[in-house]
C-alpha positions as CSV (number, residue, x, y, z in Angstrom):
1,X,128.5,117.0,121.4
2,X,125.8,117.8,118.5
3,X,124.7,114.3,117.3
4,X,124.0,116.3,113.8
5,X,127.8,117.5,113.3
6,X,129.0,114.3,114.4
7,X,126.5,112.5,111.6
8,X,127.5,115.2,109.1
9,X,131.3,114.7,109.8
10,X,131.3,111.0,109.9
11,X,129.5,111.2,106.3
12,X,132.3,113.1,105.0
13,X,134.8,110.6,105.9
14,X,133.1,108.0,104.7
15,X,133.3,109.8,101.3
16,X,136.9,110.3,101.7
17,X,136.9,106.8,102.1
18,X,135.0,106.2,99.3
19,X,137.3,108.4,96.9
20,X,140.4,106.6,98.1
21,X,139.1,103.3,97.4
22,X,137.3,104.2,93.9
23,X,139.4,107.3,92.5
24,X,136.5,107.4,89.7
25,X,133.6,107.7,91.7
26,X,131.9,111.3,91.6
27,X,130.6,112.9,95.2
28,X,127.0,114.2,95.3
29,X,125.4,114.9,99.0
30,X,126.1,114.1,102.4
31,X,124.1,115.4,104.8
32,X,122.6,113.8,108.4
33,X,119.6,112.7,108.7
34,X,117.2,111.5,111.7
35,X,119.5,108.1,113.0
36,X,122.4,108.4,111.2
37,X,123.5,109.9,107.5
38,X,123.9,109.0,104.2
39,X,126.1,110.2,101.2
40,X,125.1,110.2,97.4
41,X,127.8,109.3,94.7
42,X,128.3,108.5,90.9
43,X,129.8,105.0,90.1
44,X,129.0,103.3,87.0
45,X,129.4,99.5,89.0
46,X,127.2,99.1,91.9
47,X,128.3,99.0,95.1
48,X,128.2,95.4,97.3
49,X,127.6,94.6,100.7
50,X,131.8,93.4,100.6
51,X,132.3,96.9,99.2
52,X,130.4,98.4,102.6
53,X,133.3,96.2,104.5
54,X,136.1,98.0,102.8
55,X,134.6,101.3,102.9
56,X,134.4,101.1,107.1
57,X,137.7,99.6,106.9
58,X,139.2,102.5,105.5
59,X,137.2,105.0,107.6
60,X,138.3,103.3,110.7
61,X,142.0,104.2,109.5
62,X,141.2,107.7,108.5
63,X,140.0,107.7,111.9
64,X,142.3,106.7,113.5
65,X,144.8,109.1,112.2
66,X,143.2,112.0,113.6
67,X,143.0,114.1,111.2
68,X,142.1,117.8,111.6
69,X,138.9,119.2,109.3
70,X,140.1,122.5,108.5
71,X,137.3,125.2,107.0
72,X,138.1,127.7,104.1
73,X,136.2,130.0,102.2
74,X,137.3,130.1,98.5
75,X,136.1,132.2,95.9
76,X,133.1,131.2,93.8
77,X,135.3,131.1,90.7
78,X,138.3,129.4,92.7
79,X,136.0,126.5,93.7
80,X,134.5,126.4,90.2
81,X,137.7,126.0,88.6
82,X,138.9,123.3,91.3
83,X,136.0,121.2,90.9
84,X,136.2,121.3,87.3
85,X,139.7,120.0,87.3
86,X,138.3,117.6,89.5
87,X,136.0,116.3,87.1
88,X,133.5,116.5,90.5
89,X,130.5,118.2,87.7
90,X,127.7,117.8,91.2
91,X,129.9,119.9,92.8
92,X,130.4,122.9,90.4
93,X,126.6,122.3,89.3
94,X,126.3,122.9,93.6
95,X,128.8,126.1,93.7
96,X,126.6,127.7,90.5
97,X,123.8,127.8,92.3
98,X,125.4,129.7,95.8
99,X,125.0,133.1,94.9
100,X,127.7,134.0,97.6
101,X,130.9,135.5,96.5
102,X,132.3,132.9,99.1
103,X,131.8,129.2,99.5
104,X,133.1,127.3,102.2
105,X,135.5,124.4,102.0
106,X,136.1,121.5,104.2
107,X,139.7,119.8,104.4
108,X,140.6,116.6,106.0
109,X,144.4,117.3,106.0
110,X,145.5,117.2,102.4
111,X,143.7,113.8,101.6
112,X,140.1,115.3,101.0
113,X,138.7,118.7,99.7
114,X,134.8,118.6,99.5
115,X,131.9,121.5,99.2
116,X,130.2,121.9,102.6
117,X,128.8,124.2,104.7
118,X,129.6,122.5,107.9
119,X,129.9,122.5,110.8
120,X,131.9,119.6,111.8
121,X,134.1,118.1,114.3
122,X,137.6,119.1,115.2
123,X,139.2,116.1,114.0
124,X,137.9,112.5,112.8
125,X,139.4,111.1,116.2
126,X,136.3,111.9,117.3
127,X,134.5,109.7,115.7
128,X,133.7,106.7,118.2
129,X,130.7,104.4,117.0
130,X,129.7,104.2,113.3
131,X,128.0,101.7,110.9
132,X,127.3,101.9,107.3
133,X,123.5,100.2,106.5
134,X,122.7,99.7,103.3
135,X,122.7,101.1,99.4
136,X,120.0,102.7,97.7
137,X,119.1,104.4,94.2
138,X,118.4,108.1,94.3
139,X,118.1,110.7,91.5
140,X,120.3,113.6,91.6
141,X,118.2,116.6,93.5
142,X,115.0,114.1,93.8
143,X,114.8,114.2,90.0
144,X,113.8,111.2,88.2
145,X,115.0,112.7,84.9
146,X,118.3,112.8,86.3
147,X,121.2,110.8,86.7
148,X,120.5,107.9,89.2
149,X,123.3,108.2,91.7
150,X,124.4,105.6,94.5
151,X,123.3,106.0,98.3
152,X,125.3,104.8,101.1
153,X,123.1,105.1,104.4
154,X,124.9,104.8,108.0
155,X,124.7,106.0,111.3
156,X,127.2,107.0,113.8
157,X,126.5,108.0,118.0
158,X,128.7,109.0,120.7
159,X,129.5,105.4,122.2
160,X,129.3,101.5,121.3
161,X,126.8,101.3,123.6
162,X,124.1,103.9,122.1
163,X,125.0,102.6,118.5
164,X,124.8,98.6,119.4
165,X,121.0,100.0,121.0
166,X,120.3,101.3,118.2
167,X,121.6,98.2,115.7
168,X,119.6,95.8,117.8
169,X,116.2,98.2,117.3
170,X,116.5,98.2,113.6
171,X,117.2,94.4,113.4
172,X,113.9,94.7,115.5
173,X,112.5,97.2,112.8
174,X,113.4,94.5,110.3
175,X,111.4,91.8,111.7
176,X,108.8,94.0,111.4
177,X,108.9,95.5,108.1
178,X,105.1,95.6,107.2
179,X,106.1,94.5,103.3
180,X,107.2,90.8,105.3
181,X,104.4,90.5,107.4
182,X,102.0,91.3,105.0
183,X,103.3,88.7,102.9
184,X,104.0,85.6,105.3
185,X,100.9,86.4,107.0
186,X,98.7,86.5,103.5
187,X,97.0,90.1,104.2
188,X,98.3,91.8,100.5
189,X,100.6,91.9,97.6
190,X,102.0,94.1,95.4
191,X,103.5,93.1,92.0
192,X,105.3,94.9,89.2
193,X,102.7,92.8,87.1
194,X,99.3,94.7,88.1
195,X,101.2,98.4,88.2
196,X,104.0,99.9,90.8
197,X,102.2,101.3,94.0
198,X,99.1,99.1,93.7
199,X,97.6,97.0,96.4
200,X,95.9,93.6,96.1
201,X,94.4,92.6,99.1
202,X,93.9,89.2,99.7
203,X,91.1,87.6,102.2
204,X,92.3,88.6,105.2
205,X,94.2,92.0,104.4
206,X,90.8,92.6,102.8
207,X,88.6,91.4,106.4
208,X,91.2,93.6,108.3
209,X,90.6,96.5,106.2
210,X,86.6,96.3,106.3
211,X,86.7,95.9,110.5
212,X,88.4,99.2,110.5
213,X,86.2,101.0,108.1
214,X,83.4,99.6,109.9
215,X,84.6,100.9,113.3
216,X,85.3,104.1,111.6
217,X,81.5,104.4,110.2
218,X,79.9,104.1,114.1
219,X,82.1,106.2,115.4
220,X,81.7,109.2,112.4
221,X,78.0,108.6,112.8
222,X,77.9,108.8,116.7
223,X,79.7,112.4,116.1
224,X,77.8,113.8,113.9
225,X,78.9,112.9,110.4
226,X,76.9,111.9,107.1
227,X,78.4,109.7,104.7
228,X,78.8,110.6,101.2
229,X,80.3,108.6,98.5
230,X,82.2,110.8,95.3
231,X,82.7,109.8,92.2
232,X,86.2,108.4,91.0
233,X,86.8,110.7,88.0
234,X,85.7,114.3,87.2
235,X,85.7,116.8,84.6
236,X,89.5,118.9,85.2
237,X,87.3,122.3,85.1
238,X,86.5,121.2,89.0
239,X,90.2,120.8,89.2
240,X,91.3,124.1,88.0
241,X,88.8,125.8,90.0
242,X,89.8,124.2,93.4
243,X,93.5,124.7,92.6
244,X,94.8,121.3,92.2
245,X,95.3,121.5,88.7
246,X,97.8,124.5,89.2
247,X,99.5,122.9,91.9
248,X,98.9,119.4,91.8
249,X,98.7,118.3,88.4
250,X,102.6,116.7,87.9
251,X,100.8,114.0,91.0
252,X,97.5,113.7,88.8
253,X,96.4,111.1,86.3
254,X,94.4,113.1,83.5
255,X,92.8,111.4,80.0
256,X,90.4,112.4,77.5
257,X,86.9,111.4,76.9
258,X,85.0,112.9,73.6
259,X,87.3,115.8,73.5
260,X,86.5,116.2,77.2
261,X,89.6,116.1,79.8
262,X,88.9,114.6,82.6
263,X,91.4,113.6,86.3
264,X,91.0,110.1,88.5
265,X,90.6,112.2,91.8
266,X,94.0,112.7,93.7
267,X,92.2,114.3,96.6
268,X,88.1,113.9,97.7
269,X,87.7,117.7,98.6
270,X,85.7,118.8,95.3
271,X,82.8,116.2,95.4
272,X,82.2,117.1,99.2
273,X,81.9,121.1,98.2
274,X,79.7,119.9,95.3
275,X,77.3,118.2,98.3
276,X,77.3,121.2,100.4
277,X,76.8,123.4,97.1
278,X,74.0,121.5,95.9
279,X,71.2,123.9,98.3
280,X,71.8,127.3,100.0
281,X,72.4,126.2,103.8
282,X,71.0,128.0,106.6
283,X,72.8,129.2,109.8
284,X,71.2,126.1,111.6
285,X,72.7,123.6,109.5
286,X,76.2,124.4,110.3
287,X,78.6,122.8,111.5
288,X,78.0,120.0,108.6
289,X,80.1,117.2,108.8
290,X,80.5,114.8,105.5
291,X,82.6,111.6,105.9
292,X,84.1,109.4,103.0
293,X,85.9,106.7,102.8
294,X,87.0,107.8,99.3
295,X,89.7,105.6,97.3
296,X,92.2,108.3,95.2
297,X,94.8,108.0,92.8
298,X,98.1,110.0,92.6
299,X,101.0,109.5,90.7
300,X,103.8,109.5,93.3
301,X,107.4,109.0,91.8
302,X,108.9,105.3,91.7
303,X,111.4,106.3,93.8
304,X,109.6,106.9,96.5
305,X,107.1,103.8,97.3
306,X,107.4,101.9,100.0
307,X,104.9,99.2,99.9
308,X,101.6,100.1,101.8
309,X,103.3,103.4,103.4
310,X,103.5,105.3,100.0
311,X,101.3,104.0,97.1
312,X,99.3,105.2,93.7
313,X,95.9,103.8,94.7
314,X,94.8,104.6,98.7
315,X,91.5,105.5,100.6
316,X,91.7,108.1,103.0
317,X,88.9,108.2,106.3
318,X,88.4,111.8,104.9
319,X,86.1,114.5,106.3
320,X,84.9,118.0,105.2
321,X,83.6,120.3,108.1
322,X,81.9,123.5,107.0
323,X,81.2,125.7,110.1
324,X,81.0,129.6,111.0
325,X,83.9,131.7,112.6
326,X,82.1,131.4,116.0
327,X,82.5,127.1,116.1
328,X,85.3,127.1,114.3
329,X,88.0,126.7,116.9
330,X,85.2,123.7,118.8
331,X,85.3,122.1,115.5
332,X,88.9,121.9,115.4
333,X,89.3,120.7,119.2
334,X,86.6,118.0,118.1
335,X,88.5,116.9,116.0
336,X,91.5,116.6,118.1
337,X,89.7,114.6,120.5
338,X,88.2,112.3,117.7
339,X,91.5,111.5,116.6
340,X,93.0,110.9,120.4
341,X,90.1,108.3,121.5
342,X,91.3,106.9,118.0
343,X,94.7,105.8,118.6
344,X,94.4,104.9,121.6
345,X,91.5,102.5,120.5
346,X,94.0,101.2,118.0
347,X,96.9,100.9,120.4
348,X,98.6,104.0,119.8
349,X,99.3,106.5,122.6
350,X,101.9,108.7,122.5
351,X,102.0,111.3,119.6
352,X,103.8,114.2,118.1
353,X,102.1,117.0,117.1
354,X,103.0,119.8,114.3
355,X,101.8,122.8,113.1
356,X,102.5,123.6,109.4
357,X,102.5,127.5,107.8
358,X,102.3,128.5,104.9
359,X,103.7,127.2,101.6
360,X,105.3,129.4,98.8
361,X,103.1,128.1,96.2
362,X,100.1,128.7,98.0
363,X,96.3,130.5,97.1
364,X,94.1,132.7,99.5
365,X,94.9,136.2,101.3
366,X,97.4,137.0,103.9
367,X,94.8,137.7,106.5
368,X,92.6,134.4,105.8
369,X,95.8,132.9,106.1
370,X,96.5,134.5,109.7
371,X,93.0,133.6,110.6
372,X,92.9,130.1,109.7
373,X,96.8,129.7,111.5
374,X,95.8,131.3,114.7
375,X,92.8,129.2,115.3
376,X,94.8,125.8,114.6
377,X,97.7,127.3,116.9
378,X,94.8,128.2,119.5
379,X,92.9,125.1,119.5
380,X,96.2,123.5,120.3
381,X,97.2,125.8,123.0
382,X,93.4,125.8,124.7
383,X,94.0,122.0,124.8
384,X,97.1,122.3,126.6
385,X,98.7,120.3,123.6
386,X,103.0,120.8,123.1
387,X,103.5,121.6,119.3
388,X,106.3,122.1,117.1
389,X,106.2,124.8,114.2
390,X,106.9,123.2,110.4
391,X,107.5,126.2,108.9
392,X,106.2,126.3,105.0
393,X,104.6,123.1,104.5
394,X,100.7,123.4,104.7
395,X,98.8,122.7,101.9
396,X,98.1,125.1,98.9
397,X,95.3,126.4,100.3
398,X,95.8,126.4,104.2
399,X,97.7,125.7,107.4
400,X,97.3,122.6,108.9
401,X,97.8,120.4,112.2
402,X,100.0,117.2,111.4
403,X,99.2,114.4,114.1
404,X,102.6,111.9,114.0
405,X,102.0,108.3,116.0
406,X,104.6,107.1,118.3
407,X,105.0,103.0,117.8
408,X,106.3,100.3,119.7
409,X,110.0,101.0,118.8
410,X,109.2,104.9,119.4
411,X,109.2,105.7,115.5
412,X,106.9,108.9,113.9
413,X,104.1,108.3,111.6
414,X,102.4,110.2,109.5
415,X,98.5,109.5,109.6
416,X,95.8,112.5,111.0
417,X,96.1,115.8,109.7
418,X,93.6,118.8,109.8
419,X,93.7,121.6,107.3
420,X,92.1,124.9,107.9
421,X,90.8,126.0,104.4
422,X,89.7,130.0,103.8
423,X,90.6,129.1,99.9
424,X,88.4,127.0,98.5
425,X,84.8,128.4,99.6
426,X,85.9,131.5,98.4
427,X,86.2,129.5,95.0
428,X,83.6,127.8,94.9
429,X,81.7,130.7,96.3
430,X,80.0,128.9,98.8
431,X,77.3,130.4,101.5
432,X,75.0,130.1,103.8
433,X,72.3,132.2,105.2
434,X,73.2,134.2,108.4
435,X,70.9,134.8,111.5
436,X,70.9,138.2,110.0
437,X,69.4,137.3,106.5
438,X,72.9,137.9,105.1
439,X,75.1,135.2,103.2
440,X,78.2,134.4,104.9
441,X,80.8,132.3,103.6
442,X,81.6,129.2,105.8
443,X,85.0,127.7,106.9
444,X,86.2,124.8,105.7
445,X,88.4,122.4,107.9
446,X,89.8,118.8,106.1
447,X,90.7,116.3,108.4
448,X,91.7,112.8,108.1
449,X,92.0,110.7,111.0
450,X,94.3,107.3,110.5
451,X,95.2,109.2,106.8
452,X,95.4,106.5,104.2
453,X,94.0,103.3,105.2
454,X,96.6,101.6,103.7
455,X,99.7,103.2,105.5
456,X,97.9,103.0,109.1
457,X,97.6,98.9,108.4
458,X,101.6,98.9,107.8
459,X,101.6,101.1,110.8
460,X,99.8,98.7,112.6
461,X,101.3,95.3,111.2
462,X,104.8,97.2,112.3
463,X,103.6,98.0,115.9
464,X,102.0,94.7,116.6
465,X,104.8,93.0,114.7
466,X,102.1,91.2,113.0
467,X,100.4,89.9,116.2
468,X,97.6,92.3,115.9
469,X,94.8,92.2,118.6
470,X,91.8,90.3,118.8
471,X,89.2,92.6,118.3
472,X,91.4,93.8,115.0
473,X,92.6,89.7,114.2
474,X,90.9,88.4,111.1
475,X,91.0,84.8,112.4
476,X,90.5,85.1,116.0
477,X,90.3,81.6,116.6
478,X,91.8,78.7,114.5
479,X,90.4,74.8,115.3
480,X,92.7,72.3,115.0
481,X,91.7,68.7,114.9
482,X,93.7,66.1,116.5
483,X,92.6,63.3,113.9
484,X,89.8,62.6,111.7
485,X,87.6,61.6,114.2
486,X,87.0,64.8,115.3
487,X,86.5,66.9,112.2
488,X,82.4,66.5,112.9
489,X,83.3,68.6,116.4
490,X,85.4,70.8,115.1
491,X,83.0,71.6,112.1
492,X,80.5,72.5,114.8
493,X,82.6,74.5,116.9
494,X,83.6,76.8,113.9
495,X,79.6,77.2,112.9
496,X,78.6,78.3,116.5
497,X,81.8,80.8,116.5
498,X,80.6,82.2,113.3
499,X,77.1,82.5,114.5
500,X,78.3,84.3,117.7
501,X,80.1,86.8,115.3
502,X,83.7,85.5,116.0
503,X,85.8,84.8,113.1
504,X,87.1,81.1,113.0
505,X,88.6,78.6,110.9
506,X,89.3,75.4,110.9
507,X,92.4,73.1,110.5
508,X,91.0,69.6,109.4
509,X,94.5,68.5,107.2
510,X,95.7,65.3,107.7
511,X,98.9,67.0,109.4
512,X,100.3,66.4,112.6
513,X,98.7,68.2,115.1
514,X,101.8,69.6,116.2
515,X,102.9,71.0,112.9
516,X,99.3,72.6,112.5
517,X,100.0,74.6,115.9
518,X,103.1,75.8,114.8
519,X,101.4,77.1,111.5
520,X,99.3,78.6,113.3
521,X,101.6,80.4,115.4
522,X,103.7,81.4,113.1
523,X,100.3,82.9,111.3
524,X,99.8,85.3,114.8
525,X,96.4,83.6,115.8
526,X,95.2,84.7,119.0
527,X,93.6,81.5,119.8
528,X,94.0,78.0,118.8
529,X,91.7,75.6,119.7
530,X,92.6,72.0,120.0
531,X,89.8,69.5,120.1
532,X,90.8,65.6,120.5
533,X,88.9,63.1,121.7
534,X,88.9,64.2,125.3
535,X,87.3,67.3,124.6
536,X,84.3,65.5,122.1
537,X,83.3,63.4,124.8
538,X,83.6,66.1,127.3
539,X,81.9,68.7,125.3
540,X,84.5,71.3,126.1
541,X,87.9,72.9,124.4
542,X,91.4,73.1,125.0
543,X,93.2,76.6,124.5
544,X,96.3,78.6,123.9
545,X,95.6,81.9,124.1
546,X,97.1,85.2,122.9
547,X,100.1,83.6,120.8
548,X,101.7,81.3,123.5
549,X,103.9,79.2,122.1
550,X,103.7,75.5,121.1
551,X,104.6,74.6,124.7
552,X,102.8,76.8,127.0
553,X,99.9,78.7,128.1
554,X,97.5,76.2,127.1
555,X,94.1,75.5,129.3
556,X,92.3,72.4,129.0
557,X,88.5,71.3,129.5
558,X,87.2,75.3,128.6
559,X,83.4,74.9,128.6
560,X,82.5,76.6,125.4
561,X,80.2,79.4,126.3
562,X,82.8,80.3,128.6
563,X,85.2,80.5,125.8
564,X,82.7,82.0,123.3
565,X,82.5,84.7,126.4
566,X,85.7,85.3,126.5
567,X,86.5,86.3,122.6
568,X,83.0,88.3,122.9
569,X,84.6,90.6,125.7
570,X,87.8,91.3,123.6
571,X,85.8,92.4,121.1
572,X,83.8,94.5,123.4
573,X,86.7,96.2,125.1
574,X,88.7,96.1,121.5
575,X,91.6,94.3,123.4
């Protein structure tokens, strides 16, 4: 059975469901979606969590009665008029913008008439396993100047046994939520009082940050790249030349300086074609390779943030390559590699990979177009790489390769990308001079590896469920004190950590020492070092590595440098 027409079926009943219990509520949308499906209505009270109850309640008896759907196609007109009489206004606004003669019609007996293209199940006996979620706020069509309708998300599989799997991995998903950890763990915050989508990053959000830019600046420089830094705001003339102001500008934040209008960058792009622009480049120069790790700005709907995974204010690891025809296609596969040795450093190994075509609102010829798609596809292919087509969503100005990581509970995210850009030297009219003693216009590739910095570290947090890994850990080793007499010791042992380049801290509260573990585990510390008086006279530590709990995998007597050793290697082998 199609899990899809299953999902889309058992989102129609639940809006049969809903219309029985609230005559007054109008339907929207109910399509399926990846794990389940969700259906969008008009109610002027919210819906509860007791509402949810009665709403599965009443599915489970529509259900149960077995009720055949029955498809119809009805004339434009007839289903205008219907709907009308209804009072159902999403539904006519729906049939008005079908330009068939026909629209099809769903029935579930005589209890339930609804808009929808199908296909669906033979009857709602079917139906074996389903769960509704949660509720959610959505604009009608995605538009926030629309009415804000009521979302009921559920999901539905073929057995008990496949939806109880999947219950259990979103309670799991839960635990996980990057917006909790990042919280109870002190990394960030984000308040309605400093500005929707806006990160503050406390001590150690802010440490784990900087040890992955830091990473990310060896490993640019060992390939190649030179840094540049951009400015944050430009004139908008470099933003209608590159395009952005066309097709970006609803997502831009613009303001005016002495009559002059100027944009907070949205995208880093411009100020690296402003570096290579600067002097006419030769042959030899190419492939350049500029790196940033530029902060921009764009104005993303309210609707759609979700604490560090969609945001106004991010900083992308983002690189311009400007190379010839000949290297293009080695400069792509580069890349590709770049961004595999990546994730795997960071703990992510299994990806999904997609090619994206052309948009409708889109710049740059037909052929360049071609050109630019078949060395992406080509690159993938030569690299033995399985890839799905997206058809219609690459950037304004060029195709691009969409890297998705695979994390610990087998979810997709969205972090590397590389564009293949024809567009914008052409508009910028960049060169550089040939073997030949002609100018030739060079390619331009964008690519980012982890994407925004701030939606690979909820990526992360999620995937480690907090407990990242030592290398990555901002405290990698916490000292607790057993009692005062100690503090001297421990004082010592958290200087020579330092000094070795291992981040400690120390715990010298007047707390039980058995409270200050469990802080400390509950804080995801990869090592917590006890020191009482056995270990002062002994001039050694006790341990508990890599998150044991209170009770177990503790060693006692460690002689320090063979504990100092031991943190030194994880950070060697980024373990």
């Amino acid at each position: 059975m199609d899990l899809d027409t299953l999902r889309h079926s058992c989102a129609h009943i639940m809006a049969q469901a809903v219309k029985e219990l609230f005559p007054e509520v109008k339907v929207a949308i109910g399509p399926s979606i990846e794990d389940g499906f969700y259906y969008d209505f008009d109610k002027k009270e919210p819906f509860t969590p007791e509402d949810l109850g009665k709403i599965e309640e009443k599915m489970r008896q529509i259900i149960k009665k077995n009720i055949v759907f029955k498809k119809e196609l009805w004339d434009r007109e007839q289903a205008v008029k219907f709907f009308e009489e209804q009072d159902e206004v999403y539904k006519v606004e729906l049939i008005e913008s079908i330009m068939d003669k026909k629209v099809s019609i769903y029935k579930t007996g005589d209890g339930f008439i609804d808009l929808c293209k199908g296909p669906h199940i033979e009857s709602t006996g079917m139906i074996k396993a389903f769960k509704l979620l949660s509720i959610a706020g959505a604009y009608w069509r995605g538009d926030e100047h629309r009415q804000m309708l009521q979302r009921i998300y559920g999901t539905c599989f073929e057995s008990m046994i496949e939806l109880d799997k999947h219950l259990k991995k979103l309670e799991e998903a839960l635990k996980r939520d990057h917006r909790k950890l990042g919280t109870e763990l002190g990394f960030f915050e984000m308040s309605a009082e400093m500005g929707a989508g806006l990160v503050l990053y406390h001590p150690k959000g802010a440490l784990l940050r900087t040890i992955i830019e830091d990473y990310e600046k060896v490993e640019h420089r060992k390939r190649g790249y030179q840094m540049i830094i951009g400015p944050h705001i430009m004139k908008s003339d470099v933003w209608v030349r590159s395009g952005h102001y066309d097709y970006y500008k609803e997502n831009m934040y613009t303001f005016k300086i002495e009559e002059q209008e100027f944009a907070i960058k949205p995208m880093n792009c411009p100020a690296h074609i402003m570096v290579y622009k600067s002097k006419l480049r030769s042959y030899r120069e190419l492939p350049l390779r500029f790196f940033e790790l530029g902060t921009v700005y764009r104005h993303e709907k309210s609707g759609v943030l979700h604490g560090l995974l969609r945001v106004r204010g991010f900083t992308q690891d983002d690189a311009h390559l400007f190379c010839s025809e000949d290297t293009l296609k080695d400069e792509i596969k580069g890349i590709i590699d770049f961004v595999t040795e990546t994730m795997r450093v960071f703990g992510f190994n299994d990806m999904r990979i997609e090619l994206s075509t052309r948009p409708e609102k889109s710049i740059g010829s037909d052929q360049d177009w071609q050109r630019a798609t078949t060395a992406l596809k080509e690159s993938l292919e030569e690299k033995k790489l399985a890839f799905e087509i997206n058809q219609g969503d690459g950037a304004f100005y060029g195709p691009k390769i969409d890297i998705k990581l695979k994390d610990a509970l087998g979810r997709a995210w969205q972090c590397a990308t590389i564009q293949c850009d024809f567009a914008l030297p052409e508009r910028f009219d960049l060169a550089y001079a040939a073997a030949d003693g002609t100018h030739k216009r060079p390619i331009m590739l964008h690519r980012v590896l982890l994407g925004s910095i701030e939606r690979f570290i909820g990526a992360l947090l999620e995937h480690y469920a907090g407990a990242l890994p030592v290398w990555l850990s901002p405290v990698q080793a916490l000292i607790v004190s057993v009692t005062e007499k100690q503090h001297d010791y421990a004082i010592r042992i958290k200087k020579t950590l330092e000094y070795e380049g291992i981040r400690a801290e120390a715990d010298l509260r007047s707390e039980k020492v058995g409270y200050k573990i469990r802080e400390a585990v509950m804080q995801k510390i990869p090592y917590i070092v006890v020191v009482g008086e056995k270990e002062v006279e002994s001039n050694t530590v006790s341990v508990r590595r890599e998150r044991g709990d209170e009770k177990g995998n503790v060693v006692n007597g460690i002689g320090f440098t063979e504990f100092i050793d031991e943190i030194k290697e994880k950070n060697l082998s980024r373990k």
